[in-house]
N, C-alpha and C positions, 0 to 999 in steps of 0.2 A: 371302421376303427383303424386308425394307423399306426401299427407298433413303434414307427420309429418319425422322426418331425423332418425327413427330409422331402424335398419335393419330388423326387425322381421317384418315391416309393408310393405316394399319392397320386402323382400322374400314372403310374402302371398299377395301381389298385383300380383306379378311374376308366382306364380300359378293361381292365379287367371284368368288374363289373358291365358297364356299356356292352361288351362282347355279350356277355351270361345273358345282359335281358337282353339282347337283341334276338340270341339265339331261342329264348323263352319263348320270342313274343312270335316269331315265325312259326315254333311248333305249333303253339297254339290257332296261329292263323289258316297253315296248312290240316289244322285237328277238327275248327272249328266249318270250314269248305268239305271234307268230305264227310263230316255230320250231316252237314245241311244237304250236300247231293244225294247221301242214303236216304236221309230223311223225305225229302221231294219227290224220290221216285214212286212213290205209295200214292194211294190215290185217298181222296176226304175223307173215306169208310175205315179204312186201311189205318188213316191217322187218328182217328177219335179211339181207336181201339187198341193202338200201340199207347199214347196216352193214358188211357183208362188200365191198359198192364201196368205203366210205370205207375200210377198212382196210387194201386192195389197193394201191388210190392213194396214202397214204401209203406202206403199205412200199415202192412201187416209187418213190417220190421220195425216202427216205430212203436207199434202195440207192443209186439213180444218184446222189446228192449224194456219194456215199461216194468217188464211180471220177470222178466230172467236179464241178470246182470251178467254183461259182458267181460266189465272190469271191478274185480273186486279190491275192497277197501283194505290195504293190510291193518291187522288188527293191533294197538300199541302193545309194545312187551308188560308185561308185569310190574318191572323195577320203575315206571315212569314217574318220575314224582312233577308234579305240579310248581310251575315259581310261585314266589310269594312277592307280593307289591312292598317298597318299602325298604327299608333299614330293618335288618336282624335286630333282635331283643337285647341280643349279648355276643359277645366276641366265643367264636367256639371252641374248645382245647383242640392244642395240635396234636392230641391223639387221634381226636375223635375224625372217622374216618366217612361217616354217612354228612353227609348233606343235612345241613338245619332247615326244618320246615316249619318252624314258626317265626310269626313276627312279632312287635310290638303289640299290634291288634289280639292277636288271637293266642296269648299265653297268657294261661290264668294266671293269677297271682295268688 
């Protein structure tokens, strides 16, 4: 997104970025080399069984996610009123200070 329509701010946005994944993509490269040489030093027994942890530990965090909530939902206030689809019934006095909650449809006559 370029705040302003010049080119000098788009060429040095353009490095900018470029620089950020360049630097991204090496950490990652240097993250995912010494994974893999920790990982290699274990022998076939060694790896079925580091494996078989990580797969434990997840499904028993994906179970207990299931039964206890992490993130709770905040709950609406009170005062919430619902919109209504539609054009109002009638125009409302400039007194009146609440919000009209009916419509055409649903005001009996």
């Amino acid at each position: 997104m370029n705040l302003s329509n010049s080119k000098t701010s788009a060429q040095l946005s353009d490095k900018v970025a470029a620089s950020l994944a360049k630097q991204i993509i090496t950490f990652q490269t240097r993250f995912s080399t010494c994974l893999n040489k920790w990982f290699n030093a274990y022998t076939v027994r060694q790896k079925k069984r580091i494996a078989i942890a990580v797969g434990m530990l997840t499904s028993i965090i994906l179970v207990s996610s299931s039964f206890c909530s992490f993130y709770t939902i905040p709950k609406l206030s009170q005062n919430y009123t619902s919109a209504h689809i539609g054009q109002a019934s009638e125009f409302p006095d400039p007194q009146f200070i609440k919000r009209q909650l009916t419509d055409s449809l649903t005001k009996k006559k």
